[in-house]
ROTOR-787730 format. One record per residue: residue in three letters; x, y, z of N, C-alpha, C in turn. Coordinates in steps of 0.001 Angstrom, whole numbers, padded with zeros to 6 digits, always signed. Layout:
N
AlaXYZXYZXYZ/...
***
This chain:
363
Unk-186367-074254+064156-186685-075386+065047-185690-075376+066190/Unk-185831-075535+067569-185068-075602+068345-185334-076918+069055/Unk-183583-077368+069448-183423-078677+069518-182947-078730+071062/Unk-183030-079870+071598-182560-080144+072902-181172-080973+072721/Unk-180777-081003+074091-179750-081280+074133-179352-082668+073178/Unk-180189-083812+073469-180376-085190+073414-180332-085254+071757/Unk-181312-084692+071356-181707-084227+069670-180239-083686+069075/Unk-179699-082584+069585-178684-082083+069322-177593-082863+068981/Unk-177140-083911+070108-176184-084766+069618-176036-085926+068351/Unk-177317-086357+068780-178033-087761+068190-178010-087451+066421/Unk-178228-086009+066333-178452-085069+064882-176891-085118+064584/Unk-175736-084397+065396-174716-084151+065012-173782-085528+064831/Unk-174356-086442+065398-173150-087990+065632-173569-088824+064076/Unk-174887-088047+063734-175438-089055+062519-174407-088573+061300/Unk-174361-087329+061405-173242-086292+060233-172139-086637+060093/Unk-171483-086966+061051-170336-087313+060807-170325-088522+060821/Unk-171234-089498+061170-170955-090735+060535-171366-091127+058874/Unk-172463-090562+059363-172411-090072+057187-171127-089624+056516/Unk-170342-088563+057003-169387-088194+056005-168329-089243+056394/Unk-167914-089809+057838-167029-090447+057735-167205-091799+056570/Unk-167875-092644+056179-168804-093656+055835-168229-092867+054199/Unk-168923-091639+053908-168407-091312+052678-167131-091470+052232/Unk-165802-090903+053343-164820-090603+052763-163830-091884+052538/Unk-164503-092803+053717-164373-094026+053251-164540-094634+052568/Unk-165220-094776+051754-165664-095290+050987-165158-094957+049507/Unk-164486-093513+048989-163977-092975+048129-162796-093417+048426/Unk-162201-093336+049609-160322-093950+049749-160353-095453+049383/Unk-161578-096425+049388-161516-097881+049741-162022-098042+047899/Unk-162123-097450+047376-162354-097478+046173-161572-096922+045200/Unk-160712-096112+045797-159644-095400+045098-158139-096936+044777/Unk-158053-097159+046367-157283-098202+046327-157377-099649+045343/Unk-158766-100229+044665-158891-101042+044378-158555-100865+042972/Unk-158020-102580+042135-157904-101869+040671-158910-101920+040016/Unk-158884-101006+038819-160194-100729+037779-160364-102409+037254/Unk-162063-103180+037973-162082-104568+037297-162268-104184+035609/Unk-162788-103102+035000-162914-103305+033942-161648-102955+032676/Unk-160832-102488+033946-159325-101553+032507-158662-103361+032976/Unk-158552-103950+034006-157969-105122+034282-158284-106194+033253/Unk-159838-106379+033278-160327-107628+032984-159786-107357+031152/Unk-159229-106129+030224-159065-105490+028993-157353-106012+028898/Unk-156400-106200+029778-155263-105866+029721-154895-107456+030210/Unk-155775-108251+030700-155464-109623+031065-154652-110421+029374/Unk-153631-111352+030035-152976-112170+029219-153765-112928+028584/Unk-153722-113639+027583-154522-114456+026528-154472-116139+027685/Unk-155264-116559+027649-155195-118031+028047-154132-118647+027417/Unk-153881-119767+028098-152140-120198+027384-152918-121554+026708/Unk-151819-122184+025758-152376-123041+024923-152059-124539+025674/Unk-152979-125269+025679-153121-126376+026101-151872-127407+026096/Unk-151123-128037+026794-149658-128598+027192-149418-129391+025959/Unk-150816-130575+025609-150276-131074+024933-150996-130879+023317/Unk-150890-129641+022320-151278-129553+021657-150280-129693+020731/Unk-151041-130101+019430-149238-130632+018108-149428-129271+018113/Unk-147869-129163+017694-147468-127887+016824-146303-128406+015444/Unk-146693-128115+014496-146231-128415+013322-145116-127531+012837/Unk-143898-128158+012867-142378-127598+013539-141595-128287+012048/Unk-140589-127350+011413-139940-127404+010348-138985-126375+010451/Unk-138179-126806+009035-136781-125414+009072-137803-124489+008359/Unk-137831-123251+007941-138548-122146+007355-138747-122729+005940/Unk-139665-122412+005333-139356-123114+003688-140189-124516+003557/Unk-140250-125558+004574-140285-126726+004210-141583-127158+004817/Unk-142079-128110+004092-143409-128824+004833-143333-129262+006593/Unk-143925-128575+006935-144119-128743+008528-144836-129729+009184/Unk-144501-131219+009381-145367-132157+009933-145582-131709+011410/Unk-146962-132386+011885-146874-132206+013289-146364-133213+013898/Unk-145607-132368+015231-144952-133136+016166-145544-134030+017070/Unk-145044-135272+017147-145545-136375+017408-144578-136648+019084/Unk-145250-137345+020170-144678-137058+021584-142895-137066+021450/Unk-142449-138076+020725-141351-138240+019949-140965-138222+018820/Unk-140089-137181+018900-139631-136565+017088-138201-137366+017144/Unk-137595-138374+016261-136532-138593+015550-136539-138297+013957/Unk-134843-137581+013947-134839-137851+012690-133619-138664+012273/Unk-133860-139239+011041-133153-140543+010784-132209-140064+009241/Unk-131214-140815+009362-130773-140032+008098-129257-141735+008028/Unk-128835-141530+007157-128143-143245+006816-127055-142935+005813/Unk-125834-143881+005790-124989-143896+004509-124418-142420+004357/Unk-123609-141823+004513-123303-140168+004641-121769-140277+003957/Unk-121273-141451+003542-119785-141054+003163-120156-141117+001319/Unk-118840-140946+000757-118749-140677-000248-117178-142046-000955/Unk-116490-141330-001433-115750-142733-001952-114268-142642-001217/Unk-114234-144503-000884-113098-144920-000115-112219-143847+000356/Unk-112006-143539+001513-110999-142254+002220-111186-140627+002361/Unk-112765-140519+001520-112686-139382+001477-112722-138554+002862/Unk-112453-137568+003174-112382-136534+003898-113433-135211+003843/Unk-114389-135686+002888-115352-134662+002718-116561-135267+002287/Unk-117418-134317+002508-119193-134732+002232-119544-134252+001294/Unk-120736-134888+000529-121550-133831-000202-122623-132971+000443/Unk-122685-132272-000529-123733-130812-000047-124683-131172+001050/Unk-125659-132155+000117-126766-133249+001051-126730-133459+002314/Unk-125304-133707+002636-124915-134001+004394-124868-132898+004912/Unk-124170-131590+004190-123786-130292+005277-125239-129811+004985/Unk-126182-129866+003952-127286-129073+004277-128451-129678+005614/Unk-128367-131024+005742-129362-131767+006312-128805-131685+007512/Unk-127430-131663+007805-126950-131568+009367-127538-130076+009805/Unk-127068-128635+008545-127644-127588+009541-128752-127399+009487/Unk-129783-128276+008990-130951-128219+009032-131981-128593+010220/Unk-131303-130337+010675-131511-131031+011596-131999-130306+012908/Unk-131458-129317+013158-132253-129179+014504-133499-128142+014562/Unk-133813-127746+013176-135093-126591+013245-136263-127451+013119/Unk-135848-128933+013073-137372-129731+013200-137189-130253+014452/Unk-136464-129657+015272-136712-130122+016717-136916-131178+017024/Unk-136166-132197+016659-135999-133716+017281-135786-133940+018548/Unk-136314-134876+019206-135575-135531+020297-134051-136244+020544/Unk-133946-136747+019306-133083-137837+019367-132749-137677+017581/Unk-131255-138072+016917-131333-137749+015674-130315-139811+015446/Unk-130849-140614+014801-130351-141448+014145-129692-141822+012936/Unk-128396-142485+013295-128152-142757+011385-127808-144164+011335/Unk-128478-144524+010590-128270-146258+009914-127045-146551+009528/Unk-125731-145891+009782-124278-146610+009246-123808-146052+008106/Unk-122259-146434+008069-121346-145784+006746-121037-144091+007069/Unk-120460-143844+008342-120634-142267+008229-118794-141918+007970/Unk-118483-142719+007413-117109-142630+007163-116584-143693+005564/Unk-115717-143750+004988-115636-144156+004072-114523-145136+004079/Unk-114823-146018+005367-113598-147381+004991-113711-148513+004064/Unk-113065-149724+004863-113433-150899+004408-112249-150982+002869/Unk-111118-150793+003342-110710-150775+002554-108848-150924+003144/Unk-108143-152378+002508-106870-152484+003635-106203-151604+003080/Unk-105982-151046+002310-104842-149965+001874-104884-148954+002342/Unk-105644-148478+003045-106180-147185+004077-105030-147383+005333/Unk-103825-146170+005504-103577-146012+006423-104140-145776+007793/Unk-103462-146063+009248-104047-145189+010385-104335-143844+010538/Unk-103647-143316+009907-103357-141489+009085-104633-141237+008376/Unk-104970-142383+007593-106333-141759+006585-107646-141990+007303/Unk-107337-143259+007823-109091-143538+009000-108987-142846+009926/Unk-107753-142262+010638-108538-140980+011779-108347-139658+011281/Unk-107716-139579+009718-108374-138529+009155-110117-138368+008578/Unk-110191-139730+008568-111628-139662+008043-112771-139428+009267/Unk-112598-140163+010561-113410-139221+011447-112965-138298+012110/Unk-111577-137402+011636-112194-135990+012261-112594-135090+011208/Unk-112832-135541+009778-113770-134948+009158-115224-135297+009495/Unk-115309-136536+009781-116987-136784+009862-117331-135633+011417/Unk-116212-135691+012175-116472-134744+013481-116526-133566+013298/Unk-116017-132835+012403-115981-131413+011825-117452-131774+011335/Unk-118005-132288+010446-118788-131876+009081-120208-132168+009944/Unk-120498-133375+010998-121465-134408+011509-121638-133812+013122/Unk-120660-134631+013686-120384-134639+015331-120652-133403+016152/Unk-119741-132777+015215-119692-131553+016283-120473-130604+016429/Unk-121229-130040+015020-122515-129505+015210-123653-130459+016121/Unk-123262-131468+015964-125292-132245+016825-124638-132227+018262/Unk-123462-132101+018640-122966-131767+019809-123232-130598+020305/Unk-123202-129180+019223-123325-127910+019434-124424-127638+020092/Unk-125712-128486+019111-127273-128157+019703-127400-129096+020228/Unk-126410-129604+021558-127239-130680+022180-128116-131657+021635/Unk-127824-132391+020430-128964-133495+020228-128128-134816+020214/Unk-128870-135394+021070-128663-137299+021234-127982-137543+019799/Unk-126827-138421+019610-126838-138837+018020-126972-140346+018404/Unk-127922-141118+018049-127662-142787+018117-127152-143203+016613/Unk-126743-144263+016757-126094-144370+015111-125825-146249+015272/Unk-125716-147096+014215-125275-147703+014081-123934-147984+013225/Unk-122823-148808+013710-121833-148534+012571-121871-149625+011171/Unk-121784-149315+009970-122152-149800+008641-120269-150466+008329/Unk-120702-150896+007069-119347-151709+006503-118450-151152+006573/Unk-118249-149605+006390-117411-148546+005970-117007-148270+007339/Unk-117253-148477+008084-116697-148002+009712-116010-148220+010596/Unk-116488-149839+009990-115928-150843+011142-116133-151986+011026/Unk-116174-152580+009368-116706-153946+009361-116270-155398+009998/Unk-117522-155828+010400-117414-157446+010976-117174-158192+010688/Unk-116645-158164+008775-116395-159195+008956-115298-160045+008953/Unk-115224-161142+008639-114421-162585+009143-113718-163354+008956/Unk-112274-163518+008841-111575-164642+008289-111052-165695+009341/Unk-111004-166741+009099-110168-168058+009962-110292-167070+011510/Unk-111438-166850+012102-111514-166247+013468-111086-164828+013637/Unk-110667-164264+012702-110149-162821+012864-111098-161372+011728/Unk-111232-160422+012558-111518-159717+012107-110943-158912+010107/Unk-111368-159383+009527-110456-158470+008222-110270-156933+008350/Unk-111475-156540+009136-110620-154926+009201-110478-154518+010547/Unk-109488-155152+010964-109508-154554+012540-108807-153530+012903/Unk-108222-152958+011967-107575-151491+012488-108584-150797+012259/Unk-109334-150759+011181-110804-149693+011447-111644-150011+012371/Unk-112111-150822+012882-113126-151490+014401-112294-150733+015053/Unk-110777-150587+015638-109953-149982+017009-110102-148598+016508/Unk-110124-148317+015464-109950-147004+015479-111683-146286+015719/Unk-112546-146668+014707-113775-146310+015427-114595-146096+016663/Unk-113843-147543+017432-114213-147410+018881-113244-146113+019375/Unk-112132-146041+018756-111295-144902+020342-111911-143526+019713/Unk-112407-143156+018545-112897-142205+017971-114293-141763+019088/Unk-115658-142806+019521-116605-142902+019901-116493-143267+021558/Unk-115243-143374+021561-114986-143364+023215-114341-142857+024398/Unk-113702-141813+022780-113530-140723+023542-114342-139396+023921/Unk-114017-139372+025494-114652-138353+026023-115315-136973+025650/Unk-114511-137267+024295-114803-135526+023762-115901-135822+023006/Unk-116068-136706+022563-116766-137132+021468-118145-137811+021849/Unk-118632-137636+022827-120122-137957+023841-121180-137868+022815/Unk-122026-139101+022807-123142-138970+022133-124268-138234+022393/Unk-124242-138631+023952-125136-137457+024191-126146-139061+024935/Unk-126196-140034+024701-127509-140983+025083-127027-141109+026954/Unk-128341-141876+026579-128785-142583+028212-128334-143897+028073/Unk-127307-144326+028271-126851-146236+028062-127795-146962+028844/Unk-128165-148093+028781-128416-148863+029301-127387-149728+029099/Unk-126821-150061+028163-125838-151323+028311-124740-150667+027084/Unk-123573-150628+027621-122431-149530+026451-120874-150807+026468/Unk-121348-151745+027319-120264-152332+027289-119445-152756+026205/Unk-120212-152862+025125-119969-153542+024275-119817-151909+022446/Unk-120052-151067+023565-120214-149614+022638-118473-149567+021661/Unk-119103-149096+020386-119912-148653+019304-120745-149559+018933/Unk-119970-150858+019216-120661-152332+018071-121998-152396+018084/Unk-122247-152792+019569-123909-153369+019977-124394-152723+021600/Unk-125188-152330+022008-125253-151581+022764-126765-151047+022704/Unk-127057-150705+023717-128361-150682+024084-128471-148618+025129/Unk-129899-148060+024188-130068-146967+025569-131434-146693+025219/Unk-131825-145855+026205-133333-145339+026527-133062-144008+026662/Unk-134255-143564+025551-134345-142351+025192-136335-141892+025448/Unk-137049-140752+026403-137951-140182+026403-138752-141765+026358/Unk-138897-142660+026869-139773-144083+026946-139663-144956+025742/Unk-138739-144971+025395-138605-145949+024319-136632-146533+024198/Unk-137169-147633+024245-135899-148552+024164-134996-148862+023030/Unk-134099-148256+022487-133611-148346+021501-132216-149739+021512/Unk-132434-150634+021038-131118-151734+021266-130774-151723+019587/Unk-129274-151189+019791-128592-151580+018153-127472-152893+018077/Unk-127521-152846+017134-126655-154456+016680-125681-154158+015653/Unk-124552-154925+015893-123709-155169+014775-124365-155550+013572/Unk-124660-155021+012252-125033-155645+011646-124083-154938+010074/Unk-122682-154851+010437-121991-154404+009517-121972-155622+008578/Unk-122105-156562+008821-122578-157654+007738-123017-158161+008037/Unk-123600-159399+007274-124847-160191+007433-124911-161146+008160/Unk-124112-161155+009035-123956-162764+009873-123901-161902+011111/Unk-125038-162049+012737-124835-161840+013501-124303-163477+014629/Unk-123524-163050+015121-122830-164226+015790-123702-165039+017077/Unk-123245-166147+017498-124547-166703+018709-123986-165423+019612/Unk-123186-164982+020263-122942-164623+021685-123643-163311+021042/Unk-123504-162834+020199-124326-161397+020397-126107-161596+020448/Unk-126395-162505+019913-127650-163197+019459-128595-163374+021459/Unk-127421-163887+021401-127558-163980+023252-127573-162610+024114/Unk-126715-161771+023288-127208-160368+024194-128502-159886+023440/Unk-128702-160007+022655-129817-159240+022138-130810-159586+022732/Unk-131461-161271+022758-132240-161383+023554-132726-161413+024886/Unk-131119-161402+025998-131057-160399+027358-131396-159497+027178/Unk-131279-158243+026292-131183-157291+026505-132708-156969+026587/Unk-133533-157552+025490-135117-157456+025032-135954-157777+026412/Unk-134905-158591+026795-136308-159401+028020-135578-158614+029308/Unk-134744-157633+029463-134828-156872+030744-136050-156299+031218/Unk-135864-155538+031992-137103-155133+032871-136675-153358+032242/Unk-135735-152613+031343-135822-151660+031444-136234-151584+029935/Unk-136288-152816+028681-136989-153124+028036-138210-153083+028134/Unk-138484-153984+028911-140190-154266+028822-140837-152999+029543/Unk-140045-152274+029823-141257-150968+030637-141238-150250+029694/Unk-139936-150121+028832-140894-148813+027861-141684-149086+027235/Unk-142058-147673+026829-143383-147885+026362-143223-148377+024640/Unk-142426-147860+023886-141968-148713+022561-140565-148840+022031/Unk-140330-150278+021441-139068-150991+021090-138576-150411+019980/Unk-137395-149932+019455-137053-150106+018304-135642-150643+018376/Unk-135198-151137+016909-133969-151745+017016-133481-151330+015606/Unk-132127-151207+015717-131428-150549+014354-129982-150802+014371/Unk-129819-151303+012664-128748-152044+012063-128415-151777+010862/Unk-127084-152123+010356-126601-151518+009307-127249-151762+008303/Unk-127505-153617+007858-127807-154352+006813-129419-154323+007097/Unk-130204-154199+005891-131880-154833+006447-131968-156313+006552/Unk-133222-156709+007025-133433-158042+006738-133465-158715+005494/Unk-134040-157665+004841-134935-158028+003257-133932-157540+002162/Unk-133852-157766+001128-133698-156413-000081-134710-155648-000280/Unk-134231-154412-000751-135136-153600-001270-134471-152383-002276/Unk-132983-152552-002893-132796-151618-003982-131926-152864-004977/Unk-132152-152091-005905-130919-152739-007226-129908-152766-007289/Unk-128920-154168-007073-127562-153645-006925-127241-154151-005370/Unk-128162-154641-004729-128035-154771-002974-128922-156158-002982/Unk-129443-156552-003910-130572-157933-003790-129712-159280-003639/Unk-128119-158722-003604-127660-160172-003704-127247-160919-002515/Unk-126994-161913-001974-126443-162866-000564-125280-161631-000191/Unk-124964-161464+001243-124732-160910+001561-124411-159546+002107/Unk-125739-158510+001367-126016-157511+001046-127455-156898+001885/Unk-127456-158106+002769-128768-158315+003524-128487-159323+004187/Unk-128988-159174+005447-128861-160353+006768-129277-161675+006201/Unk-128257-162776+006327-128207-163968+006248-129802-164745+006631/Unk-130097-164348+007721-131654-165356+008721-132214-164332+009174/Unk-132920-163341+007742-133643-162551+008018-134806-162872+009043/Unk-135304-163662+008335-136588-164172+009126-136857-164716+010448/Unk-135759-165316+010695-134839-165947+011902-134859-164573+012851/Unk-134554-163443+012389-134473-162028+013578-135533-161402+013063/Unk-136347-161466+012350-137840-161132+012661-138416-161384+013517/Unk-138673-162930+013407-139274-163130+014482-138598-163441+015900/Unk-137207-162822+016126-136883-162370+017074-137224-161301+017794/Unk-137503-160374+016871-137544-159127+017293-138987-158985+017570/Unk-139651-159704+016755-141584-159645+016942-141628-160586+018369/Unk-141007-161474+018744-141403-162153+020212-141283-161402+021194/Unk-139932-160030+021060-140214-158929+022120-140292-157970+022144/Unk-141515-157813+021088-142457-157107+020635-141915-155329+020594/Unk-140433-155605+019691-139819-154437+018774-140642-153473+017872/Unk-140992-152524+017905-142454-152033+016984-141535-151900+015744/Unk-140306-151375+015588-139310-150786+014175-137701-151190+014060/Unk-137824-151949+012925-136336-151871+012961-135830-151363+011783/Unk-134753-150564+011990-134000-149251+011327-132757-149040+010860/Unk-132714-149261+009158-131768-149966+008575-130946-149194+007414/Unk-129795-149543+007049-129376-148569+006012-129146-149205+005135/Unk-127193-149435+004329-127060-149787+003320-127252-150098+002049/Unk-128507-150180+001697-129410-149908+000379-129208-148967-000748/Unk-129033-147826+000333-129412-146060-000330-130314-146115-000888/Unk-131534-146662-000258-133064-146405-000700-134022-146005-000576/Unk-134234-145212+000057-135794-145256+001399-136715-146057+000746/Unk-137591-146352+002070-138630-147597+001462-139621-147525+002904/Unk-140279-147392+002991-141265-147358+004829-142181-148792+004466/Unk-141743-149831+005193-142441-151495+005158-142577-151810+006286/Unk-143318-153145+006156-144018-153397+007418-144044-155099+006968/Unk-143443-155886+007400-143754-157306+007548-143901-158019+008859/Unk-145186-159041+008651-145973-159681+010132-146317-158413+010875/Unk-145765-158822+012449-146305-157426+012979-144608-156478+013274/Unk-143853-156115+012572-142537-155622+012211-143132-154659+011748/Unk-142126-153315+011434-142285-152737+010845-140957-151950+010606/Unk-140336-151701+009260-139250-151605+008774-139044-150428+008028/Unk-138284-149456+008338-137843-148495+008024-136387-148815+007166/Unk-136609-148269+006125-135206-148190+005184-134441-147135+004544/Unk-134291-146235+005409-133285-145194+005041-132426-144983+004185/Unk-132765-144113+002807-131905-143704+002007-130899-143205+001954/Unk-129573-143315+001218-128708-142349+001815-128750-141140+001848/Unk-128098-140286+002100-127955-139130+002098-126673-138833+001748/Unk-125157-139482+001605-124165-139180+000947-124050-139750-000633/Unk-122952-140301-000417-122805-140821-002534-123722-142062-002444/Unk-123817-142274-004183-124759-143427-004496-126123-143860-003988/Unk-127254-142743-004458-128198-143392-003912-128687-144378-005050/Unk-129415-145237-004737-129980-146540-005545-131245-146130-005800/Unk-131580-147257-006521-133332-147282-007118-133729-148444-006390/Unk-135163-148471-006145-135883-149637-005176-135871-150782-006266/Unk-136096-151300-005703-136606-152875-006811-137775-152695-007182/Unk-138765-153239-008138-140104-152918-008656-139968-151216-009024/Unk-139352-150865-009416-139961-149363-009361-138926-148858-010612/Unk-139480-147850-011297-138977-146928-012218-138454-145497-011644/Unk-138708-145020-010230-138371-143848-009721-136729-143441-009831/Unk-136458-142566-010176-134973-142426-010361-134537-142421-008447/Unk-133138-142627-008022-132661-142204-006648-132655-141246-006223/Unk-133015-141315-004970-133172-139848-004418-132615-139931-003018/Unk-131864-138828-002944-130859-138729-001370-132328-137942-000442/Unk-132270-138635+000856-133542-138732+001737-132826-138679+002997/Unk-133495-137388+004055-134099-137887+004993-135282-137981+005814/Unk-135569-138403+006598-137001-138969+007668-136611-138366+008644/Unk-138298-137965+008998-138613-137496+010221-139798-138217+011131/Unk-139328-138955+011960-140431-139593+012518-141068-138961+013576/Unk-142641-138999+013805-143426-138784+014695-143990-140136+015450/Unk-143717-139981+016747-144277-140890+017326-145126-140697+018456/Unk-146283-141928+018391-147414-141354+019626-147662-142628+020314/Unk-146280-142100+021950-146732-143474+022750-147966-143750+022688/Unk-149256-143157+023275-150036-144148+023522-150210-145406+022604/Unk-150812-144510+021478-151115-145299+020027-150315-146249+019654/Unk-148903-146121+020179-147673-147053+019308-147695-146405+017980/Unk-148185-145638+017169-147788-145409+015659-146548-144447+015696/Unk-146627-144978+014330-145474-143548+013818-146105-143272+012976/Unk-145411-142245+012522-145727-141249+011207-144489-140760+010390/Unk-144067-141056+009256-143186-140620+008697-143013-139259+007666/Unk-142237-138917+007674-142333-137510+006472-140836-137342+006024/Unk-140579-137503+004822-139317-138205+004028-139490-136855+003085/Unk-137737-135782+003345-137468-135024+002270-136441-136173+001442/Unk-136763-134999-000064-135938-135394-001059-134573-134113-000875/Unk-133697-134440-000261-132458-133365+000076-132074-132628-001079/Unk-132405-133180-002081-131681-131679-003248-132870-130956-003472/Unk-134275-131493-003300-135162-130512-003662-136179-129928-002744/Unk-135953-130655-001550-136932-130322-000179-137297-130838-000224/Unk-138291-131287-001095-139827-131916-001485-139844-132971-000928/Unk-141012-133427-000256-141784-134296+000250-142081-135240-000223/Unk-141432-136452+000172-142047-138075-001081-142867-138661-000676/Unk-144091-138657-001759-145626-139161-001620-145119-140630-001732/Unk-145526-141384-000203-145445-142703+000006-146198-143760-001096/Unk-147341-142441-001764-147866-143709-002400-147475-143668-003936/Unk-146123-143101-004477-145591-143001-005148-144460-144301-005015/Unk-144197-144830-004422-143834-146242-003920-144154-147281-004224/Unk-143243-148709-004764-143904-150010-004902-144909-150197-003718/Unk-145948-150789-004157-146701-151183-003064-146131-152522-002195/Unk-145223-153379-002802-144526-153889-001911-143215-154487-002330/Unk-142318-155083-001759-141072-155531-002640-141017-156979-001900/Unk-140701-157942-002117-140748-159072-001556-141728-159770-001049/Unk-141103-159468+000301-142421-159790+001655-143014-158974+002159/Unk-142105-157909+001810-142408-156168+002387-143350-155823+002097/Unk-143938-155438+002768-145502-154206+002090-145520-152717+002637/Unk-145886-152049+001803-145754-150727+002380-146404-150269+003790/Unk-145690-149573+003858-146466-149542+005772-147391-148333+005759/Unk-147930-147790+004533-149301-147545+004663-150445-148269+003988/Unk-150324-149743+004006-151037-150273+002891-151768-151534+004157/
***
C-alpha cells in the first residue's frame, strides 16, 4: 500500500501515542501499592475506647473494670508498737496495683498506737515501718493513697478539753506532711490534713472525717456540711465519705457504745441531704457491703491482726480486701471482696442478710 504524505504522519503520530500511553501506564502502575497484598497486611481495627476489660493480679478472679476502680483495704496494724505487718498486708500491698486502681483507700489503724507508754522513738518508729512496708511502694507505682486516720494513729479522743493522745495526733500529722511523704491526691480542702479534709479524684468527691472516735465535734460538723454544699461538691458526679468508726455495728466484740458513732443516724441523714452515695468505714475487722435509706455503707475488714466475726452470722473471720467498680453514669458500684489468705472471692450472699438497720446492699 502506498501512503501519502498526510496518511504517513497521521499513521506514525498514532504509534507513538499508543506506545507512549502504554509505557505509561506500566510506570503509573508500577508506582502504586498492591490494593490486594495491602488490604492482607492492614492492622486489626482497634477496640472500642470504652470497652470493660476485666483486670486482676495473674491467678485471681478478674472483675470488670468499672469507669472508677478503688481499692479499699482497713485496720493494717498488728499489736500496740509493733514495727511489722502480717503477711496479709505485704501480700495485698504488692498486689494492689495489678488490679489497676485509680485511687487505693484505707479505713484507719495503719499503725499501732493509742497507747501512753509509747515513746516518741516508738511512734515514729512505727510509721517508718508503715512507710517501708505501705507508703512507699503505693508511692513507687504512683497510686493516690486516701486514708482515714483510726484510734491507733491519732486518736480524738478527750479529756477536760485536751486531747489524751496528743503526741500521736503531732506525730502523725508531721509524718503525712511531710513532703516526702505525698499522697499523691487532688485537695480540695487539706487545711485541716490528716484529720478531716476533703479531695477530688477522676469526678467524684471524696470528704473524710475524724472519726477516730465516736463523737464528731460541732465545728467539724460545720465543715462537713460546707464542705458538701460547695460548688466543687455538687459538680461531681458522685459523693463518698470515709471514717474510722461506722455508724452502725456490725461485728462481735465492737456492738458496744463507743465502738460506733455516737448520732449515727444524726450523720446519715447528713450525709443523705447531700446526697453522699457511700460511706467507708473500718474498725470492726469485718467486711459487710450495706445499704441503709438511700446510704450505702461499706465496711471494710481488716487486713492486719484480729479480724472479727459479723453479728448474726456463724462465718469464721476473714482478713479482706475490696475492689470497687464504679459507673458514673449509673451511680452504682460493684464490689468484689478477696479473702487475703486464700484469694478467694466472698459470695455476698453468704452474708447476714442484714444486721440491725443494715441490709445487704444486694438485697
Amino acid at each position: 500500500m502506498i501512503y501519502n504524505r498526510r496518511q504517513f504522519l497521521i499513521l506514525t503520530g498514532g504509534l507513538v501515542g499508543i506506545t507512549f500511553a502504554t509505557i505509561s501506564h506500566k510506570l503509573f502502575s508500577q508506582s502504586q501499592p498492591n490494593l490486594s497484598q495491602n488490604k492482607q497486611i492492614a492492622p486489626p481495627e482497634p477496640s472500642p475506647i470504652n470497652q470493660p476489660i476485666a483486670i486482676a493480679p495473674d491467678g485471681l478472679y478478674a472483675p470488670m473494670k468499672g469507669d472508677v476502680r478503688i481499692v479499699v483495704i482497713s485496720d493494717l496494724n498488728s499489736q500496740y508498737g509493733s514495727t511489722d505487718y502480717d503477711p496479709e498486708v505485704d501480700k495485698a500491698i504488692a498486689l494492689i496495683p495489678q488490679w489497676k486502681p485509680d485511687l487505693l483507700l484505707c479505713g484507719g489503724d495503719m499503725v499501732a498506737g493509742q497507747k501512753r507508754s509509747l515513746t516518741k522513738q516508738q511512734i515514729e518508729a512505727m510509721w517508718s515501718a508503715f512507710d517501708v512496708h505501705i507508703a512507699a511502694p503505693l508511692r513507687q507505682a504512683k497510686l493516690p493513697f486516701g486514708f482515714t486516720i483510726g484510734n491507733h494513729d491519732g486518736s480524738g479522743s478527750m479529756s477536760g478539753g485536751k486531747y489524751n493522745f496528743q503526741q500521736e495526733r503531732n506525730l502523725a500529722s508531721a509524718y503525712w506532711n511531710n513532703p516526702n511523704h505525698n499522697p499523691g491526691l487532688n485537695f480540695v480542702d487539706q487545711a485541716n490534713f490528716p484529720f478531716y479534709y476533703s479531695f477530688k479524684e477522676k469526678d467524684i468527691f471524696y470528704l473524710v472525717w475524724d472519726a477516730s472516735t465516736h463523737i464528731i465535734d460541732v465545728n467539724q460538723l460545720t465543715w462537713v456540711e460546707n464542705s458538701l454544699n460547695s460548688s466543687q461538691a455538687k459538680q461531681a458526679k458522685l459523693r463518698l465519705a470515709i471514717g474510722h468508726l461506722p455508724l452502725y455495728p456490725v461485728a462481735v466484740g465492737r456492738n458496744t457504745p463507743g465502738n460506733y458513732m455516737a448520732e449515727g443516724e444524726k450523720l446519715q441523714n447528713l450525709l443523705e441531704q447531700y446526697d453522699v452515695h457511700t460511706y467507708i468505714s473500718g474498725h470492726h475487722h469485718a467486711y459487710y457491703p450495706g445499704k441503709t435509706g438511700q446510704l450505702e455503707l461499706l465496711h471494710s475488714g481488716a487486713l492486719g491482726g484480729g479480724p472479727r466475726q459479723l453479728l448474726n452470722s456463724n462465718l469464721s473471720p476473714q482478713k479482706t480486701l475490696t475492689v470497687v467498680d464504679i459507673s458514673l453514669d449509673s451511680e452504682a458500684t460493684r464490689y468484689t471482696t478477696y479473702d487475703m489468705k486464700s484469694l478467694q472471692v466472698i459470695d455476698i450472699q453468704t452474708l447476714p442478710k442484714s444486721i440491725g438497720k443494715i441490709i445487704r446492699k444486694d438485697l
